[in-house]
N, C-alpha and C positions, 0 to 999 in steps of 0.2 A: 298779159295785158291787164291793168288797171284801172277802172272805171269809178272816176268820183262826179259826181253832181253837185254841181255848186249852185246853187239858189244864187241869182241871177248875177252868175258869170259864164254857166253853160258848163258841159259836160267836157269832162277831160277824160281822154281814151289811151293811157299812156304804156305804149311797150320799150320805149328805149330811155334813156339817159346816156347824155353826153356830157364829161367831165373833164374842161380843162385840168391841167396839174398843178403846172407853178402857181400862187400863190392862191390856189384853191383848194387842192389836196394837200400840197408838201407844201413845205416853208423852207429857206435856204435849203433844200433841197432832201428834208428829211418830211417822214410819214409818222404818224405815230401807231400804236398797237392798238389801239379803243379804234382809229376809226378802221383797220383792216377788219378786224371784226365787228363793224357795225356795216360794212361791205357785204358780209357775208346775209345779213338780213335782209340788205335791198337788193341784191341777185334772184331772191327767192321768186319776187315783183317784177324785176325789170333785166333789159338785155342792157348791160354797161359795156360804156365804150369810152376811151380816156384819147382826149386829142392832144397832139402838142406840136410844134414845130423840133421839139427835143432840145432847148436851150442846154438843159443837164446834164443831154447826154444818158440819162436813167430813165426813160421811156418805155422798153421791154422791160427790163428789171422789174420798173415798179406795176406794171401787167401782169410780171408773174405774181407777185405777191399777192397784188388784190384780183389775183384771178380772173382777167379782165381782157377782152379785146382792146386793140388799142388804132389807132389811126395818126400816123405822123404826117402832119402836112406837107405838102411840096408848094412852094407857093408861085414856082415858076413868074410869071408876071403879073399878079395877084398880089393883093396885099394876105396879111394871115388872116386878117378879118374876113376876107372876101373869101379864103381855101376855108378856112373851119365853118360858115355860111355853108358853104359849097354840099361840106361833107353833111351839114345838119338837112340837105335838101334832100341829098341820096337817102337819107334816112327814115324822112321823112317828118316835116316840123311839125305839121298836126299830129304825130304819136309820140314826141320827142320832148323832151325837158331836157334844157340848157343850164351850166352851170359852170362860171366862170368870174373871173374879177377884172382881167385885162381890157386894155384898148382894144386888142384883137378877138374879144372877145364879143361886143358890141352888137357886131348884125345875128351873131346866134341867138344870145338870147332876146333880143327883138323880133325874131322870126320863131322861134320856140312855138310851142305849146304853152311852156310857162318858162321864164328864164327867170333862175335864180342868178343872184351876186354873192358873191363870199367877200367881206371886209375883211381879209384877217392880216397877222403881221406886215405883209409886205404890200399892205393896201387895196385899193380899188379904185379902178379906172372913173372919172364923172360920169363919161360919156358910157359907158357897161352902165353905173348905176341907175341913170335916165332910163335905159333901154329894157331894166330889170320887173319883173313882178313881184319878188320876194327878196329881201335878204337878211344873210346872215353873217354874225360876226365870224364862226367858223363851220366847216363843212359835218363835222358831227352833228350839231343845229338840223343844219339840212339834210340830212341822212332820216332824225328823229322822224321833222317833219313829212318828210316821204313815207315813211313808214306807216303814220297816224291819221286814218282817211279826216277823221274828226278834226284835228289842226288844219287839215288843207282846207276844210271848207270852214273854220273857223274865220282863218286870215284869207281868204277871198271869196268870201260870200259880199253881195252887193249890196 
C-alpha cells in the first residue's frame, strides 16, 4: 500500500490499480516495450489488475506479459460500465486507482480513489473525461506519475 497526503485533497491509501487496456494500454491492439517495463516499477507499489470485456481477444496474453492479474468482464445484463464499477467495488474504490479512456469506463473512475484518463490515439470518452481526476496523453505519463509521490501531490494539492 501507498500512502500520499495531499494537502487539502486528503489522504490517498492506495493498494490496487485497475487498468482498462484498449485504448489505455494498447493502441490498435499493440503494447509497447518502455511501458512493460515501466510495469515492472509500479508492481513494486501496487497489486495490478487489467479489466476488459476482451474486445481483442489478447486479454491473457497481454497479463502474461505485463505480469498482471486480469479480470474480463461478463456483463450479463449490465452495461460494461456498470460490470467494471462492479469489479472496482469488490476491490475496493477507497484503495483503488482507476484508469481508463472509454465510455464504459466512466462510473470507475468516478468512483475510484482517483481515476485517471488516458487521451491517447484511439481517443477518450467526454463523459470518462468529466468523471476523471487526472489525465494523460499516454499511459507511460501515468505510470511516471504514480511512481513520483511529489507529482501526485503537486497536481492535487488544493
Amino acid at each position: 500500500m501507498k500512502k500520499v497526503n495531499i494537502p487539502h485533497f486528503g489522504l490517498l491509501e492506495i493498494s490496487n490499480i485497475i487498468f482498462d487496456i484498449n485504448g489505455t494500454l494498447q493502441f490498435n491492439g499493440k503494447i509497447s516495450n518502455k511501458l512493460i517495463e515501466k510495469f515492472r516499477a509500479l508492481k513494486r507499489h501496487y497489486n495490478i489488475f487489467l479489466i476488459s470485456s476482451d474486445t481483442r481477444g489478447n486479454l491473457n496474453e497481454l497479463a502474461k506479459k505485463l505480469d498482471s492479474k486480469y479480470i474480463r468482464i461478463n456483463t450479463g445484463n449490465q452495461t460494461d460500465a456498470e460490470a467494471k464499477n462492479k469489479e472496482l467495488l469488490k476491490l475496493g474504490k477507497e484503495n483503488t486507482i482507476a484508469i481508463g479512456n472509454g465510455n464504459n469506463d466512466m462510473l470507475m473512475l468516478k468512483n475510484a480513489a482517483l481515476g485517471i484518463l488516458i487521451i491517447g490515439s484511439e481517443g477518450a470518452s467526454g463523459k470518462s473525461l468529466m468523471n476523471a481526476d487526472v489525465i494523460f496523453t499516454n499511459p507511460n505519463d501515468a505510470i511516471d506519475f504514480l511512481l513520483d509521490e511529489k507529482t501526485i501531490i503537486a497536481t492535487l494539492r488544493g
